[in-house]
C-alpha positions in Angstrom: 0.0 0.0 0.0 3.0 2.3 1.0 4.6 1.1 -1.9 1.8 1.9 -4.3 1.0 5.5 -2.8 5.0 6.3 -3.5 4.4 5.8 -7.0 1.6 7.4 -7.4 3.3 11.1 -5.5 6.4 10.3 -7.8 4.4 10.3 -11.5 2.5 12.7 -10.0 5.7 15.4 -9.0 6.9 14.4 -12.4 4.1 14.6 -14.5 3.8 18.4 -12.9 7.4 19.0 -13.6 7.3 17.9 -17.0 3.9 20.2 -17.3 6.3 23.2 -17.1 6.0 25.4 -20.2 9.7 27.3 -20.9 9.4 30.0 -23.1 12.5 32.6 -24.0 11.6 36.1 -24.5 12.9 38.8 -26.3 13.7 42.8 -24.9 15.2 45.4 -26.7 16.2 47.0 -23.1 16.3 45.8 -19.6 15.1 49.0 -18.5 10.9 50.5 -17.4 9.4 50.5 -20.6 10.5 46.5 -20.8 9.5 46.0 -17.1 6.2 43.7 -18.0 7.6 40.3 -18.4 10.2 41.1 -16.0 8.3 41.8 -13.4 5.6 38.7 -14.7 9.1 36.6 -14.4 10.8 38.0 -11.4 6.9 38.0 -9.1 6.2 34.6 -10.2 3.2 35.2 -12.6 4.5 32.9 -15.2 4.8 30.7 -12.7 1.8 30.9 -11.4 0.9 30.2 -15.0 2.8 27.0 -14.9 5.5 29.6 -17.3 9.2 29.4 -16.9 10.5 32.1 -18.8 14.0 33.3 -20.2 14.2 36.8 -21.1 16.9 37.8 -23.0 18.2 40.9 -24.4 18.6 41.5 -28.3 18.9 44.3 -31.0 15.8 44.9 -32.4 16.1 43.1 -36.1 18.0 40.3 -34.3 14.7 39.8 -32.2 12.5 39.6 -35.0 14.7 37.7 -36.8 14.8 35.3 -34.0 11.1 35.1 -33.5 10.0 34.2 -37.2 12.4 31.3 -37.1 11.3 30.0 -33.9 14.5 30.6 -31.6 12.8 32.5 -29.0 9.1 32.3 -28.6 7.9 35.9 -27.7 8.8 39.6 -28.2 8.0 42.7 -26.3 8.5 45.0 -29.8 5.5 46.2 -31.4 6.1 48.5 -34.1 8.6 46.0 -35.2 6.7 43.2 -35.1 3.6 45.1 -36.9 6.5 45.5 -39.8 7.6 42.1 -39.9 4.2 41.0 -40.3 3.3 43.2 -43.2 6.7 42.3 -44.8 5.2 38.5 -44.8 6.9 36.9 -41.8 4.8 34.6 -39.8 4.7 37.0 -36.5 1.6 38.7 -35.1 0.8 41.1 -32.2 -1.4 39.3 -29.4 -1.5 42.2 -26.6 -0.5 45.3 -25.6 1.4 46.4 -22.5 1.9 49.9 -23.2 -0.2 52.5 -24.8 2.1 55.0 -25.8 5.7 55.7 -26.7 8.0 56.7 -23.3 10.7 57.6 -26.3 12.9 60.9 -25.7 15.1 63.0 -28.1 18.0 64.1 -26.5 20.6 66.3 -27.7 24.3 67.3 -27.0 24.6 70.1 -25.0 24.9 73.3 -27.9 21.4 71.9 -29.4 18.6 74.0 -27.7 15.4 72.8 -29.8 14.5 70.4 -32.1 14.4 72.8 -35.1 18.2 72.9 -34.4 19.0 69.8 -35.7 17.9 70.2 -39.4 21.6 68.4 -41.3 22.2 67.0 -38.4 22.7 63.1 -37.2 20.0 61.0 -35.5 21.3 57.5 -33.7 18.7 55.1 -33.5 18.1 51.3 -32.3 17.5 50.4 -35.8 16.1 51.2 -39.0 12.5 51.1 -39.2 12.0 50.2 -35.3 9.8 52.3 -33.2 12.6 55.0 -32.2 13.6 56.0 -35.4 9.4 56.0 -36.4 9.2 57.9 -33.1 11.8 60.1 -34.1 10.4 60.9 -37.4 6.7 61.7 -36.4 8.7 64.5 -33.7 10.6 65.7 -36.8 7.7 66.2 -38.5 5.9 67.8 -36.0 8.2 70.5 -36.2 8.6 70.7 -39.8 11.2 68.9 -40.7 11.5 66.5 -43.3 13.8 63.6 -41.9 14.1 62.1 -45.5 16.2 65.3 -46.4 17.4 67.0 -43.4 18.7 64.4 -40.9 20.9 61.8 -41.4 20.3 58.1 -39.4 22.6 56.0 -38.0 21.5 52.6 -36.6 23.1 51.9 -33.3 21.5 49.1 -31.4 21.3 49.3 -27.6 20.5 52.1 -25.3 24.1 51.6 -24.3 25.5 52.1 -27.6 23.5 55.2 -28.3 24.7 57.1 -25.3 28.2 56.2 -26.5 27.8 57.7 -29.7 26.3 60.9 -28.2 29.0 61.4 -25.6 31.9 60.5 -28.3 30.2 63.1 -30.7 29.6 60.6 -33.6 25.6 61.8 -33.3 24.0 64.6 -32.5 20.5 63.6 -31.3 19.1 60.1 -30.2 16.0 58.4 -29.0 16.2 56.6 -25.9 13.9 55.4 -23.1 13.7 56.2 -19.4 15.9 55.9 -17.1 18.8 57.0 -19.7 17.3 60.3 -20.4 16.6 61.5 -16.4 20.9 60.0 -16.4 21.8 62.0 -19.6 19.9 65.2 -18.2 21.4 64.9 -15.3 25.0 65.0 -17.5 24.1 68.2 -19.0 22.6 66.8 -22.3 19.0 68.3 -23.6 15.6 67.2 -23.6 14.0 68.4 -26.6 10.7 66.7 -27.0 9.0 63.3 -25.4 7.3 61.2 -27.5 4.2 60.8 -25.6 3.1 64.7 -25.6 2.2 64.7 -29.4 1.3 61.1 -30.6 -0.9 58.0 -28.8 0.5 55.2 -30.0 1.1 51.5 -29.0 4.7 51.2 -28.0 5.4 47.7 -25.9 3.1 44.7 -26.2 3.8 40.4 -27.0 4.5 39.6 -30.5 4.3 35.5 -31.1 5.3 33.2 -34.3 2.0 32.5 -36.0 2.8 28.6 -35.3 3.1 29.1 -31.3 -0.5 30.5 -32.1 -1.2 27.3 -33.9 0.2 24.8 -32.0 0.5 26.4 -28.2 -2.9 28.5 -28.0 -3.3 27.7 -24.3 0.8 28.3 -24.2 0.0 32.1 -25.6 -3.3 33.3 -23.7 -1.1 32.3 -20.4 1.6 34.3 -21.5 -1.0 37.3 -21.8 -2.4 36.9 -18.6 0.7 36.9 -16.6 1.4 40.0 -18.6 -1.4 41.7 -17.5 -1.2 40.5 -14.0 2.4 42.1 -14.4 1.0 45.7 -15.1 -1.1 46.4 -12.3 1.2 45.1 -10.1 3.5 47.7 -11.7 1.2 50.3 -11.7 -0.4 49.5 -8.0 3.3 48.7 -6.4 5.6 51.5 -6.6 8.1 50.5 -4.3 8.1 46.8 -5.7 8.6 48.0 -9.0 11.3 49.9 -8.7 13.4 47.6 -6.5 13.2 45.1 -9.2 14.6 48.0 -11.9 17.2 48.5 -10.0 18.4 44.9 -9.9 17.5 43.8 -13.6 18.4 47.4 -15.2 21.0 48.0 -12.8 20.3 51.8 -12.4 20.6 54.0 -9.5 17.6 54.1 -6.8 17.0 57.6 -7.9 16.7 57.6 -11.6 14.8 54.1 -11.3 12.1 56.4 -9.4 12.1 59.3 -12.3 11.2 56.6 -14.7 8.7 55.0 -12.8 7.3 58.2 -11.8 6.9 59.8 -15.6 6.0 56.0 -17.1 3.7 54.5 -14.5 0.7 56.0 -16.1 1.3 54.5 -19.5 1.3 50.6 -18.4 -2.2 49.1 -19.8 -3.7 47.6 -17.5 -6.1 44.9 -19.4 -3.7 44.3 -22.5 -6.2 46.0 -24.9 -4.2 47.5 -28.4 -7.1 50.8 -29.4 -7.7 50.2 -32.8 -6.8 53.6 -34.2 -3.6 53.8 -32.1 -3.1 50.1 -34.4 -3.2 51.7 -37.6 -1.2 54.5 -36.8 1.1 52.0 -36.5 0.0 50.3 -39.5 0.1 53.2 -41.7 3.9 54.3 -40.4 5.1 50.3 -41.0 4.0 50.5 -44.5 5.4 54.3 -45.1 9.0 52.7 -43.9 8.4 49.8 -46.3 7.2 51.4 -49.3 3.7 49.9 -49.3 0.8 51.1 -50.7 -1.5 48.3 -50.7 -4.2 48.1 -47.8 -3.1 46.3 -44.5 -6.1 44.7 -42.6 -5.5 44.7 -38.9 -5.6 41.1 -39.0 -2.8 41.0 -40.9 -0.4 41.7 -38.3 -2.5 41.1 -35.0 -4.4 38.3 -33.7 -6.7 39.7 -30.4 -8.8 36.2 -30.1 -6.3 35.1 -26.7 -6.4 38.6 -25.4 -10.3 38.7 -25.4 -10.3 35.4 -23.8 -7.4 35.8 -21.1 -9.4 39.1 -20.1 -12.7 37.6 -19.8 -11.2 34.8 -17.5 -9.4 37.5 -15.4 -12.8 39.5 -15.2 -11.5 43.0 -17.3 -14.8 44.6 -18.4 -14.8 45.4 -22.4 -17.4 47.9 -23.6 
């Protein structure tokens, strides 16, 4: 009888073990815009979601690259994703985590506003990611044509920006909080944040379309802990910024300025506004060159979203 009841515990701690779903995920940054699946790792949502996740840091085309061929299974870009969808990879956009873009232009020291920087240089993650389409939209906002009057210079990580800026290579570059409170701080100049002219998606879960296939369940879990993820971000101040601190390795003081000027722009039920989705749309087919009509459907897929907020209880109008 003991004999019997040993066996059945042992296939039964196995068979849990083995239930274990590990995923690797993609982020451009470990810094606050990124914090979601951090923070869904690091506060055992994923876990709680039978999810043991990997989150690794890559360049922006790398990511993509990576996530049409299978290598990693998920990617916090967005406007990257959106573009590798309409180019024809088999990626698609299941949720959103942020509803706008917490993307800064900051200058050297000698540039004083933005209409300053006409000939000048622009570093950028890469070409066709959301900073330089960030970038571009604050260019034209001011009446400058970015084709013509700036040059670009993809640079990859934050990291690698800042380098270029201090070393003089660039003149301007896009970057996320905390860098820009640090930068500031350094005597550098703020010359426009995203986020006060446009309302666009910036940070959500981009998935192969055959994890959609063949892992459905896999997917809407994903989404859940993701969302479970914001509003502790949003509702935890203190929590969230501890764990900034140790994954982005930033001071105490600076990881507070970004949660501060961010917290406000975490979604809190995953949902991607469909007109913020086109803008997004229409800029990705701008950078590619296409005219043809793009059907939301084409680069997201909302089905798990709508059913991961449903079981979590998020009211949709």
């Amino acid at each position: 009888m003991r004999l019997g009841l040993f066996f059945a515990l042992f296939f039964a701690v196995h068979s849990s073990a083995q239930a274990t779903d590990r995923i690797r995920i993609a982020v451009s940054n470990p810094n606050m815009p990124n914090l979601t699946l951090a923070v869904a790792q690091k506060r055992g949502f994923l876990k709680d979601e039978g999810i043991e996740a990997e989150i690794i840091r890559m360049n922006p085309n790398v990511s993509i690259t990576a996530l049409a061929s299978g290598d990693i299974d998920y990617s916090q870009l967005f406007g990257a994703v959106v573009g590798a969808a309409i180019a024809g990879l088999p990626v698609r956009i299941v949720a959103g985590f942020m509803v706008n873009w917490p993307l800064t232009l900051i200058a050297r020291p000698e540039f004083k506003s933005v209409n300053e920087l006409r000939g000048r240089t622009l570093g950028v993650s890469s070409y066709g990611a959301t900073p330089e389409v960030a970038a571009r939209l604050i260019f034209k906002h001011f009446g400058i044509d970015a084709d013509k009057e700036i040059k670009v210079l993809a640079l990859g990580s934050d990291a690698a920006r800042i380098t270029a800026l201090k070393q003089k290579v660039v003149d301007v570059i896009v970057i996320s909080p905390p860098a820009d409170s640090q930068l500031e701080k350094a005597g550098f100049h703020i010359l426009a944040r995203a986020h006060e002219f446009f309302n666009l998606p910036y940070l959500g879960l981009g998935v192969n379309t055959r994890k959609i296939r063949e892992r459905p369940d896999e997917v809407k879990r994903v989404i859940r802990a993701g969302i479970k993820a914001n509003r502790y971000i949003y509702e935890n101040r203190e929590g969230a910024v501890q764990l900034l601190v140790e994954w982005g390795r930033v001071e105490r003081d600076f990881a507070f300025q970004s949660y501060d000027g961010l917290r406000n722009l975490f979604n809190l039920d995953g949902t991607i506004p469909e007109d913020g989705l086109r803008l997004v749309i229409d800029q990705a087919k701008k950078a590619a060159k296409i005219t043809r009509e793009i059907s939301p459907s084409e680069v997201a897929d909302l089905t798990f979203l709508r059913e991961a907020q449903t079981e979590i209880g998020v009211k949709r109008p």
